[in-house]
Kinemage of the C-alpha trace (Angstrom):
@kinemage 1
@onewidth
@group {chain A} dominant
@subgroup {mainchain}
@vectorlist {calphas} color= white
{ca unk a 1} P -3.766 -15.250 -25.481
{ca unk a 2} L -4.801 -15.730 -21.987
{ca unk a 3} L -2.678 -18.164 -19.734
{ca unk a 4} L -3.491 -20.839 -18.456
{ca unk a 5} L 0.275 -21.272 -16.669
{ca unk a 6} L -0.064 -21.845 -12.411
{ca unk a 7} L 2.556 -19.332 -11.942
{ca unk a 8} L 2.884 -15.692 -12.849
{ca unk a 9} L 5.120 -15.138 -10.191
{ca unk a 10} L 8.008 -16.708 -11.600
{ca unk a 11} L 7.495 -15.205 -15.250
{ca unk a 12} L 7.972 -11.803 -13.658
{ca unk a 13} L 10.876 -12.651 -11.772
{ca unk a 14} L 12.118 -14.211 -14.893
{ca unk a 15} L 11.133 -11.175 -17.222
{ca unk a 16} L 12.810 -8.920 -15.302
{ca unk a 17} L 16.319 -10.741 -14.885
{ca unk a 18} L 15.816 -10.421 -19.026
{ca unk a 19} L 15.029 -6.430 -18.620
{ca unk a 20} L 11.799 -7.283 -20.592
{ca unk a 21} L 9.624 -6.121 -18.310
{ca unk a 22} L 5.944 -6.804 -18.740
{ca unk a 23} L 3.326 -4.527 -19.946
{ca unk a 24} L -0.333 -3.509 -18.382
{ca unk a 25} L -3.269 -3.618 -20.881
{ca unk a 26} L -7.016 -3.489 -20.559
{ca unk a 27} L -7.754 -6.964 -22.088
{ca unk a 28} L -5.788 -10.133 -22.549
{ca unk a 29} L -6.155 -9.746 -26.363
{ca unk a 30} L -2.378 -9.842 -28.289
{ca unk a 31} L -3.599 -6.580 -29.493
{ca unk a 32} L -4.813 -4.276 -27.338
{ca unk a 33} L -3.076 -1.346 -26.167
{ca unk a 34} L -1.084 -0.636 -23.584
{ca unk a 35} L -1.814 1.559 -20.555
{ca unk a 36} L 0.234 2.632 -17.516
{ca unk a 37} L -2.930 3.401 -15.556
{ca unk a 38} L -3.299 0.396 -13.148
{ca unk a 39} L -7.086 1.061 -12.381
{ca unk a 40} L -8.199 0.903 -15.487
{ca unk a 41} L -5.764 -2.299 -16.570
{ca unk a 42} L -6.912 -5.809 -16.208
{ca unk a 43} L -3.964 -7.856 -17.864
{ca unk a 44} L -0.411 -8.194 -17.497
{ca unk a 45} L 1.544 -8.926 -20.967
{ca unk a 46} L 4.682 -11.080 -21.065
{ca unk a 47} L 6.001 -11.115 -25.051
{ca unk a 48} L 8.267 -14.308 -24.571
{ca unk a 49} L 5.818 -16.512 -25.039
{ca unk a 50} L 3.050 -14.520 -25.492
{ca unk a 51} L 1.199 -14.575 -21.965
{ca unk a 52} L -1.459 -12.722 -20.558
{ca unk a 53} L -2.621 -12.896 -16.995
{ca unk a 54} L -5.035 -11.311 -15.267
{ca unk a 55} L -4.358 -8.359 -12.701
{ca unk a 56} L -6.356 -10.565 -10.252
{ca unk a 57} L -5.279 -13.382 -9.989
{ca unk a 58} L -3.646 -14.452 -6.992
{ca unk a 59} L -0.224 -15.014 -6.871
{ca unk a 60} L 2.310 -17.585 -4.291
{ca unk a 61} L 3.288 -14.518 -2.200
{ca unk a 62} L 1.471 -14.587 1.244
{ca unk a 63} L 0.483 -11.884 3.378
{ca unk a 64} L -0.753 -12.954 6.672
{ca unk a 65} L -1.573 -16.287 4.725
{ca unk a 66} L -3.759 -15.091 2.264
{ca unk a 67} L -1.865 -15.186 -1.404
{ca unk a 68} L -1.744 -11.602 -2.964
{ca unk a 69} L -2.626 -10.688 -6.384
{ca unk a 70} L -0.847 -9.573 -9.278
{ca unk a 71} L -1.649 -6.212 -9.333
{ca unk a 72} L -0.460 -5.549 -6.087
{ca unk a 73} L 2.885 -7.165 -6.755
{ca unk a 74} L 3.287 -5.581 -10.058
{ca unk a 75} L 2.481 -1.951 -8.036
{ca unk a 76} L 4.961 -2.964 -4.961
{ca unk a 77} L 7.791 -3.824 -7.800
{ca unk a 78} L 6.800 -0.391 -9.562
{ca unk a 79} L 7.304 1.646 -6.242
{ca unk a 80} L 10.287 -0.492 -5.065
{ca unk a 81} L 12.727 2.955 -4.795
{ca unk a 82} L 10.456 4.959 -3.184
{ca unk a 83} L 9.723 6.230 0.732
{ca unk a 84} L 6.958 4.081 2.504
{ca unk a 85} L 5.170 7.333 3.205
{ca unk a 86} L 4.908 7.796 -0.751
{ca unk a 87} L 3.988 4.192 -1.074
{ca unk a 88} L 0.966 3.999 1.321
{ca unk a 89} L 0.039 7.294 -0.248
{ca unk a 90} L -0.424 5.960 -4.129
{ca unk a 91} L -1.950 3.061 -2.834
{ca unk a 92} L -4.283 4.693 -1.347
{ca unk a 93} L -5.030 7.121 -4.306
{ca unk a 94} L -4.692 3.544 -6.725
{ca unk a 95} L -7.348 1.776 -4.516
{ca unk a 96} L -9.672 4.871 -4.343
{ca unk a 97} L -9.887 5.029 -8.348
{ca unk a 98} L -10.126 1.182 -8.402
{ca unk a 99} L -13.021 1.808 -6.003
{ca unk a 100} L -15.089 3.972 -8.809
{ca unk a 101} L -14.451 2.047 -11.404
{ca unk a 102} L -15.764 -1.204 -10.063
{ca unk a 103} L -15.109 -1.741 -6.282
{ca unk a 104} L -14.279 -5.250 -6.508
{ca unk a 105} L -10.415 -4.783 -6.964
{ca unk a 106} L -7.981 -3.384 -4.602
{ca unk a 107} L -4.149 -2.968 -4.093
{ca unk a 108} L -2.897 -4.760 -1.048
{ca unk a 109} L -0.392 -2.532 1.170
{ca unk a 110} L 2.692 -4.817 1.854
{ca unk a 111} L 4.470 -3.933 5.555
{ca unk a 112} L 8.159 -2.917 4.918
{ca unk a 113} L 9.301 -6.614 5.671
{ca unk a 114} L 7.249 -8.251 2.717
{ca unk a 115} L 7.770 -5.358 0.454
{ca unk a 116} L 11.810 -5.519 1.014
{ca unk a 117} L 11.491 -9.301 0.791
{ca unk a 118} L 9.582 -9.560 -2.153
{ca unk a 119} L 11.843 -6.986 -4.027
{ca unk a 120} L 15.073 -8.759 -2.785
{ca unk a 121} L 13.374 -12.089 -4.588
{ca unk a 122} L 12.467 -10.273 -7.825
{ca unk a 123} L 15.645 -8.902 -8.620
{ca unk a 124} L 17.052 -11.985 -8.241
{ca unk a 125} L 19.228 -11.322 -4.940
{ca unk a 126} L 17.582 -14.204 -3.504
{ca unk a 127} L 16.684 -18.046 -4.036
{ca unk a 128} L 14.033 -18.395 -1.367
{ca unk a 129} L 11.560 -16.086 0.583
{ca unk a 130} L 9.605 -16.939 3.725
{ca unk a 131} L 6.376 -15.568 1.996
{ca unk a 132} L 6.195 -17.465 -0.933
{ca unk a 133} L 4.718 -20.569 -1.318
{ca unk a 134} L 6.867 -23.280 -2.758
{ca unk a 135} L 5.970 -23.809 -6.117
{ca unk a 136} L 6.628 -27.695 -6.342
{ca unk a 137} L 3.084 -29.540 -6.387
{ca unk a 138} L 2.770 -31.968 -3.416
{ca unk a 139} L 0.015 -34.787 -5.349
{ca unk a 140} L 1.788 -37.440 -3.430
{ca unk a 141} L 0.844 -36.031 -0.304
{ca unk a 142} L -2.578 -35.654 -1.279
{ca unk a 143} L -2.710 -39.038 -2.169
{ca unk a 144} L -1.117 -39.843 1.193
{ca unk a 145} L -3.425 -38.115 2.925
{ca unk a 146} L -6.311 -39.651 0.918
{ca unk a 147} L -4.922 -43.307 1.707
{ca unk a 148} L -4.585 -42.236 5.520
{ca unk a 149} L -8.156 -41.947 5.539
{ca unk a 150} L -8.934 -44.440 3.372
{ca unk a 151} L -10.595 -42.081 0.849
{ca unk a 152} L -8.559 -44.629 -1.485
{ca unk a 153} L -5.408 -47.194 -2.074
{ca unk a 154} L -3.965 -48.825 0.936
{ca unk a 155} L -4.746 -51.482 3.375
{ca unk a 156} L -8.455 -52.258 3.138
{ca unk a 157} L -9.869 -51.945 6.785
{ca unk a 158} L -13.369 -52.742 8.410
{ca unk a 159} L -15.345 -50.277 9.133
{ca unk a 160} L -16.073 -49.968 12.939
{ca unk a 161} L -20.074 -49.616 12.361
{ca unk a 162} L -20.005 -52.519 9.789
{ca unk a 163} L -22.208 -55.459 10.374
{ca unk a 164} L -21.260 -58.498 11.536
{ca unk a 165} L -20.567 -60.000 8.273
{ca unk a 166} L -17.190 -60.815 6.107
{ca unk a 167} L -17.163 -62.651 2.707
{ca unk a 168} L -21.096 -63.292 3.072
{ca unk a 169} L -20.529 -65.023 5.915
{ca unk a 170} L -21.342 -64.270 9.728
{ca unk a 171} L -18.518 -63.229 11.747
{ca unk a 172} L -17.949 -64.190 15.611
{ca unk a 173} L -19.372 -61.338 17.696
{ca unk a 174} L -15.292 -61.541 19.533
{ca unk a 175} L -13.746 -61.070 16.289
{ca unk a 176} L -15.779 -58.778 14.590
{ca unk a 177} L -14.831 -56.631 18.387
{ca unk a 178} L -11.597 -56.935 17.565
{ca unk a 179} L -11.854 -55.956 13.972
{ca unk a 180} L -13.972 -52.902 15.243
{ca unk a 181} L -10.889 -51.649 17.171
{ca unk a 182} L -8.567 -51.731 13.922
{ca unk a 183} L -6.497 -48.741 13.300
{ca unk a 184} L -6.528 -47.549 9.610
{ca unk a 185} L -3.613 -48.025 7.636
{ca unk a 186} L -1.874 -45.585 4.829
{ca unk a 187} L 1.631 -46.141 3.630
{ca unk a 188} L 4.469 -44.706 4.377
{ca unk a 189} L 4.411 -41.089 3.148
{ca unk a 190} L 1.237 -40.703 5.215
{ca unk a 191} L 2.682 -41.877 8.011
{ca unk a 192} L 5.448 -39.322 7.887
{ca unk a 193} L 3.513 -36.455 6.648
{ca unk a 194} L -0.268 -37.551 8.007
{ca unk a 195} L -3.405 -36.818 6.625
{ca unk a 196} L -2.852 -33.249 5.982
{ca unk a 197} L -0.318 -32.516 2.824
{ca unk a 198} L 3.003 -30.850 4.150
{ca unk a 199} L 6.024 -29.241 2.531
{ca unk a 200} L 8.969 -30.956 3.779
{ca unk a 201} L 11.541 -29.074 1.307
{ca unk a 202} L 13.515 -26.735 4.356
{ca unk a 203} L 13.924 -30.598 6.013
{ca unk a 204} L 15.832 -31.358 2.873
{ca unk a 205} L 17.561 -28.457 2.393
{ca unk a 206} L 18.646 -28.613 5.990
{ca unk a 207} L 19.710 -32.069 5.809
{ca unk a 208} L 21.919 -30.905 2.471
{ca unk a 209} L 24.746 -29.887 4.796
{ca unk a 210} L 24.765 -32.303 7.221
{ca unk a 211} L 24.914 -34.972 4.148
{ca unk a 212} L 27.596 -33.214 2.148
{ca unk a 213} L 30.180 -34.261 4.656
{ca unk a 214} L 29.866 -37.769 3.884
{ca unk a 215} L 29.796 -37.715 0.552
{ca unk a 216} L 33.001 -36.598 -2.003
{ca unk a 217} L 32.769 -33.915 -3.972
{ca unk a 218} L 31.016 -34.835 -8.005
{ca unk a 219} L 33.635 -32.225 -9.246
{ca unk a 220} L 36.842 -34.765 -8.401
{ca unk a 221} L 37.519 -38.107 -9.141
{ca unk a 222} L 38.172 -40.262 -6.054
{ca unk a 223} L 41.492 -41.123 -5.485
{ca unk a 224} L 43.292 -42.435 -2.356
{ca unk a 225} L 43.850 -40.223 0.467
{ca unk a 226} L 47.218 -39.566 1.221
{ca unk a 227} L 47.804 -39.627 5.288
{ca unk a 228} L 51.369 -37.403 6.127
{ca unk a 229} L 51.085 -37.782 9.671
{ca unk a 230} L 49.185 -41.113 11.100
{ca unk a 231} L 48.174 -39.540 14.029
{ca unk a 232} L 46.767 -36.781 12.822
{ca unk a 233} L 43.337 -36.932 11.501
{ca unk a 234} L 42.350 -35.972 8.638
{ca unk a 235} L 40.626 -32.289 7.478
{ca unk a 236} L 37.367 -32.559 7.311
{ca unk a 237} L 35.854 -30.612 4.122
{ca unk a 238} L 34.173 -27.897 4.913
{ca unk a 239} L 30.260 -28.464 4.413
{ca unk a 240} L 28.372 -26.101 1.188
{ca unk a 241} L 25.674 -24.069 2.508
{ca unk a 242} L 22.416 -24.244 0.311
{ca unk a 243} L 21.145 -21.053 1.697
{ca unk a 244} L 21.928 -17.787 0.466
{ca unk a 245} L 24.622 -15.521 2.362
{ca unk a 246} L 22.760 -12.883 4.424
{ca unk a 247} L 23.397 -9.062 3.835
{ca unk a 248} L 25.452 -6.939 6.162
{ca unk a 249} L 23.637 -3.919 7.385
{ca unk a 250} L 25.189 -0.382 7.347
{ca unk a 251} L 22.683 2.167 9.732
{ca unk a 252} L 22.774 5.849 8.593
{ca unk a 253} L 22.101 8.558 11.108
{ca unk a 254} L 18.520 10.079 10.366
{ca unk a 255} L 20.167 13.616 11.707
{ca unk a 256} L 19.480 16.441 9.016
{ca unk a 257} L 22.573 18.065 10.442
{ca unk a 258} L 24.188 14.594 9.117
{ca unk a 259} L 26.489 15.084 5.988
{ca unk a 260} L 25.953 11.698 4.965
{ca unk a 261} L 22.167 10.614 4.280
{ca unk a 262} L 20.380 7.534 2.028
{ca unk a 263} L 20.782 10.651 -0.989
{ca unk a 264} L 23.991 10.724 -0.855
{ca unk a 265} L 25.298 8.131 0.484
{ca unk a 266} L 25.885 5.728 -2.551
{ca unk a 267} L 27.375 8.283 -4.289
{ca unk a 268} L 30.130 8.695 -1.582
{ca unk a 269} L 30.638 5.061 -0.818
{ca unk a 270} L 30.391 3.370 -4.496
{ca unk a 271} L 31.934 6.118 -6.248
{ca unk a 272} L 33.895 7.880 -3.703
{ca unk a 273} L 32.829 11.326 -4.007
{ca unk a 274} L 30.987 13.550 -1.812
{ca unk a 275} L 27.847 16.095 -2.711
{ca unk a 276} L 25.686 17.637 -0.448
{ca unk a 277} L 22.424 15.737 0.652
{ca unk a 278} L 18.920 17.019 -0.341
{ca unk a 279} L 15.919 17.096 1.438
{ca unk a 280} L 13.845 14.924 -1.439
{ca unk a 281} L 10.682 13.827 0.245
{ca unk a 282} L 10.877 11.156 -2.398
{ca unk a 283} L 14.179 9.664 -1.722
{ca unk a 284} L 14.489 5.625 -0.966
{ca unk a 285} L 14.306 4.219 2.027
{ca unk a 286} L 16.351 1.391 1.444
{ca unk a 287} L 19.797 0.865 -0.392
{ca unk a 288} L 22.184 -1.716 -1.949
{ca unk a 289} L 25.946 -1.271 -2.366
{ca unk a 290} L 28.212 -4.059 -3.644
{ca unk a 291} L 31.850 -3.949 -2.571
{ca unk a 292} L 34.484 -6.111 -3.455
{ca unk a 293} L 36.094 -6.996 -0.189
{ca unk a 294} L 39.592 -9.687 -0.750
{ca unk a 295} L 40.103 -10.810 3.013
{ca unk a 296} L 36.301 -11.908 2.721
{ca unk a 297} L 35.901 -12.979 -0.726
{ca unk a 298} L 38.037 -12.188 -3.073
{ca unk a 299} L 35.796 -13.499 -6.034
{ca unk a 300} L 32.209 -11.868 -5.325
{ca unk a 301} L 31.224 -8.687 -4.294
{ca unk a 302} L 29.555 -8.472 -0.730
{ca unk a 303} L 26.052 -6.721 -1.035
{ca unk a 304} L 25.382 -3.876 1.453
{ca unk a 305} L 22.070 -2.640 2.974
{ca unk a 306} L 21.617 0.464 3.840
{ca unk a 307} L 18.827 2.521 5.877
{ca unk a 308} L 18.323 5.443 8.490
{ca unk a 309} L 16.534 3.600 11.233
{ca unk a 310} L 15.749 0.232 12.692
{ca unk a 311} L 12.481 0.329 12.642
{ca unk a 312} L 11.645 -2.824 10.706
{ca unk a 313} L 14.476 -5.069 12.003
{ca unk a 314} L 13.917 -8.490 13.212
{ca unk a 315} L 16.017 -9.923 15.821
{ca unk a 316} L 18.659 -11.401 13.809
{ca unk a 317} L 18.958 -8.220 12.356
{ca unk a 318} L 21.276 -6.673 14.743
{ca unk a 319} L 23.908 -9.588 14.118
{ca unk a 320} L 24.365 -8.300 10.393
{ca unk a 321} L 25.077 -4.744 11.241
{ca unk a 322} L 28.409 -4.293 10.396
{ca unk a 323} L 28.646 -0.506 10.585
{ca unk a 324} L 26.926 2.800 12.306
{ca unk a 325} L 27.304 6.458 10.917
{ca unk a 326} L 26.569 9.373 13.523
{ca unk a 327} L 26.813 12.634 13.937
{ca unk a 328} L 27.292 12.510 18.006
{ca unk a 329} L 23.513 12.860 19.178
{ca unk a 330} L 22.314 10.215 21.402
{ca unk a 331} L 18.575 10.337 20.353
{ca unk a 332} L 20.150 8.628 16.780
{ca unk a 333} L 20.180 5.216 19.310
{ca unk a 334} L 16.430 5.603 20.474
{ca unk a 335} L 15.035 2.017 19.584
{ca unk a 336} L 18.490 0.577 19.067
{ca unk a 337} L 19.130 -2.744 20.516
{ca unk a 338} L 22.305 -1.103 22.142
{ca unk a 339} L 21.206 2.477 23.363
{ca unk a 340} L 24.006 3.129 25.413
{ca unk a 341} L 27.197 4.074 22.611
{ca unk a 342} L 29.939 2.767 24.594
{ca unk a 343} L 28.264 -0.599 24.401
{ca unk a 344} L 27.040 -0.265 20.837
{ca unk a 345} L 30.454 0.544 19.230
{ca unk a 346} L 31.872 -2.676 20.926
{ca unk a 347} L 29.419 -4.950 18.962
{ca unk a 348} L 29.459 -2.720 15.900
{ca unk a 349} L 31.753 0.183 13.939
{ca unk a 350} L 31.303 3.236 14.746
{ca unk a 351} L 31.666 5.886 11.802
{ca unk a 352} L 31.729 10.001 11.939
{ca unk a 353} L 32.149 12.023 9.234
{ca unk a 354} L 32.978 15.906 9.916
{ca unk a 355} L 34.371 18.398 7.752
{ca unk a 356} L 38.137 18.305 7.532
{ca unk a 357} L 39.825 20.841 9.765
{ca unk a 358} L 37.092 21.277 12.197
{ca unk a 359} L 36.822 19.577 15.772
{ca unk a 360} L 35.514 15.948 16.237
{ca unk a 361} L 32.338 16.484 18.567
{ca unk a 362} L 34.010 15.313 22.474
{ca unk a 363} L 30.950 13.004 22.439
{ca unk a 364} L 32.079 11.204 20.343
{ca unk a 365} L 35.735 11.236 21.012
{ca unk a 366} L 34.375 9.663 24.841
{ca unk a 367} L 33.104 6.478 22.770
{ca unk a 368} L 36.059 5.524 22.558
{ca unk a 369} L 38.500 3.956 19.710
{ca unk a 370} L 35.045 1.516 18.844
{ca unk a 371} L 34.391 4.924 16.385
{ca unk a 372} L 36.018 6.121 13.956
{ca unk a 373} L 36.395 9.810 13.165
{ca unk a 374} L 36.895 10.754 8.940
{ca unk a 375} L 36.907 14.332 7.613
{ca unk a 376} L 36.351 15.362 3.826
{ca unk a 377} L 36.813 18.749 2.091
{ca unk a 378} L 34.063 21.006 2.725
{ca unk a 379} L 31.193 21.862 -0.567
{ca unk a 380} L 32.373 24.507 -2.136
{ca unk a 381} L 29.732 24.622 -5.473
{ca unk a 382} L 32.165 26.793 -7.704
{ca unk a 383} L 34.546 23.458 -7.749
{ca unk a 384} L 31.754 21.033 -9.366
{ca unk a 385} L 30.794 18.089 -8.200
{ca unk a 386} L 33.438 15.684 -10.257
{ca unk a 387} L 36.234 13.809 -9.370
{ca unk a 388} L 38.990 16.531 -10.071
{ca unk a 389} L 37.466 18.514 -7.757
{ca unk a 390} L 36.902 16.081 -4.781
{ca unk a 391} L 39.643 14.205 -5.447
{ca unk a 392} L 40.747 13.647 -1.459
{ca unk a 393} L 37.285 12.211 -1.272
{ca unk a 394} L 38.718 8.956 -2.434
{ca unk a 395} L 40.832 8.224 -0.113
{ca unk a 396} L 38.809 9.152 2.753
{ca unk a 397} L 36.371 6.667 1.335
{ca unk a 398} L 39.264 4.258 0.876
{ca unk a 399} L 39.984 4.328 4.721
{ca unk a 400} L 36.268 3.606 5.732
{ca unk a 401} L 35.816 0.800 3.514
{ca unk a 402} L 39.200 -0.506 4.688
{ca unk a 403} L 37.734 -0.748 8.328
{ca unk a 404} L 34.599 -1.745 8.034
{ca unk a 405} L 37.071 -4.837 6.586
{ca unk a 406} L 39.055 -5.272 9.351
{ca unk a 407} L 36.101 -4.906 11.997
{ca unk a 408} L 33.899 -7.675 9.879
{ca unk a 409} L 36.872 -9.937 9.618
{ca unk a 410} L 37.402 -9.671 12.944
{ca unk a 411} L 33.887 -10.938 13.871
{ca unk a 412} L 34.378 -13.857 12.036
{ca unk a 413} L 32.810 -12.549 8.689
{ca unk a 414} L 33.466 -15.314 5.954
{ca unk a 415} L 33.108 -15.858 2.125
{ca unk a 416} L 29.338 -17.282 3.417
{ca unk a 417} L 28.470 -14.881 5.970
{ca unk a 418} L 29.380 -15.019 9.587
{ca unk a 419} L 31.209 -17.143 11.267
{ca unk a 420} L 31.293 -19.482 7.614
């Protein structure tokens, strides 16, 4: 059956936390069959409830402030481990057979930002998103705003081109003046959020810390507080942070003379053993790696980003980076916010990786002790690509990950980011 449900979004995001992902038909009938061909499919099919939506309709996720449809946020969540060259490229080749078919539909192309935002929100990595829409319904500021201008409800006013009569009977020409000058009247939700409707929800959230020190925790019953030293003052509870703790950012070097690249670097880091790269034109551009680290948190795994170049970063960015791998060439720092390395590997870790026995580039041994220098076996293919054959890889691994510890602890990395 065809839905009539405001939100398709969230049914995604919920479908896919239950790996039941949705399927494409070409009508909204229970049915029909399904197709994998996005120009010629019109629906989207959820099985629990039955739901159908339609490809078209547009969805709380805003690009440049205009809401994007389904289709293109099905297609971005489709494409979500491939390059952004190879992205742009089957949009394209999508919107040019949506284009014979009937021209009226079209798959937007999300920038790198939105696409990594909106795949970070679907997986269920994060609560909130700066491009969606909030999905709570705001009819009291509507009516707010229609009290404010005394569409309806609120204190009845006279109008400032009314005649000069009241009650049916004739009003002095002084007073009706002053009534004439009367400011209109709402209550006081317009007052606070005026005649156009506003979402006031990051207010709240914002507020959420500031009121959780003054109120005891739900969890504990109150009891009296026992004071060992009078003049002393008491520890203040630490406040809970509502918002989500931000990623640390590990930068690859982009180098194809680089041993470690985004297609092999997971492999290395999460499993500790090294292969060769390859030279995939298909290969993501973007990474996750969870790692466990105890000084940190020693009850949830911290979640990793990794790419080959800064060319998407905001600002804030740079304050997550938490590690740099290089191979010694300077171009690597082109567009970094630090270009010069001596002052780069004193606000982040530095990180080479050579082949064991051979001579650490004097480049970077002139960085100084801000980089650190790591050699594995060299790839020899006759001893296979398992454990028993790499198994100094390990510890080499071992050593990085224990550093990239010390350095993050060291900039005040907490259990709820930095500096929390």
């Amino acid at each position: 059956m065809a839905s009539s449900d405001p939100d398709p979004l969230l049914r995604l995001r919920q479908s896919i936390a239950a790996k039941e992902a949705p399927i494409t038909t070409t009508s909204p009938d229970p049915s029909s069959e399904a197709t994998d061909n996005l120009a010629t499919a019109t629906h989207l099919r959820f099985n629990d409830p039955p739901t159908s939506y339609s490809l078209d309709t547009p969805t709380r996720f805003l690009s440049s402030d205009k809401p994007v449809d389904l289709r293109s946020i099905w297609f971005a969540w489709q494409k979500k481990d491939v390059a952004i060259p190879d992205y742009i490229a089957s949009a394209q080749s999508l919107n040019e057979e949506l284009a014979v078919k009937d021209g009226a539909s079209k798959v937007q192309n999300l920038v790198f930002v939105e696409r990594l935002d909106l795949i970070t929100w679907l997986e269920g990595a994060s609560e909130e998103s700066e491009y969606i829409k909030g999905l709570e319904s705001d009819a009291s500021a509507t009516r707010s705003a229609q009290v404010a201008s005394g569409a309806a409800g609120g204190v009845s006013t006279v109008p400032s081109g009314a005649a000069g009569t009241r009650g049916g009977r004739t009003t002095d020409p002084r007073l009706q003046e002053i009534y004439n000058g009367e400011r209109r009247m709402g209550d006081r939700n317009s007052v606070l959020r005026g005649i156009k409707p506003t979402d006031f929800s990051h207010v709240r959230k914002l507020a959420e810390s500031f009121l959780s020190r003054s109120r005891p925790s739900k969890s504990l019953p109150t009891q009296p507080t026992l004071v060992s030293n009078p003049g002393k003052p008491p520890i203040a509870q630490k406040p809970s942070h509502s918002s989500r703790r931000p990623d640390p950012i590990i930068l690859l070097s982009p180098s194809a003379s680089s041993l470690l690249r985004l297609s092999n670097i997971k492999s290395f880091l999460s499993d500790g053993i090294y292969t060769p790269p390859t030279t995939s034109t298909t290969a993501a551009n973007i990474l996750h790696i969870s790692r466990l680290l105890p000084s940190i948190d020693a009850h949830r795994p911290l979640r990793f980003i990794l790419v080959d170049t800064p060319e998407q970063f905001k600002p804030d960015y740079w304050g997550r980076v938490v590690a740099v791998f290089t191979t010694g060439q300077m171009w690597q720092f082109k567009g970094y916010k630090w270009q010069d390395p001596r002052e780069l590997f004193k606000e982040t870790l530095g990180v080479y990786v050579g082949w064991r026995g051979e001579d650490v580039p004097a480049s970077v041994k002139g960085w100084g002790r801000g980089v650190l220098s790591v050699g594995v076996e060299k790839w020899n293919p006759g001893m296979g690509g398992g454990a028993q054959g790499r198994w100094r890889d390990r510890e080499v691994v071992e050593g990085v990950w224990g550093r990239v510890e010390e350095w993050m602890r060291g900039k005040g990395w907490g259990k709820d980011g930095v500096g929390r």
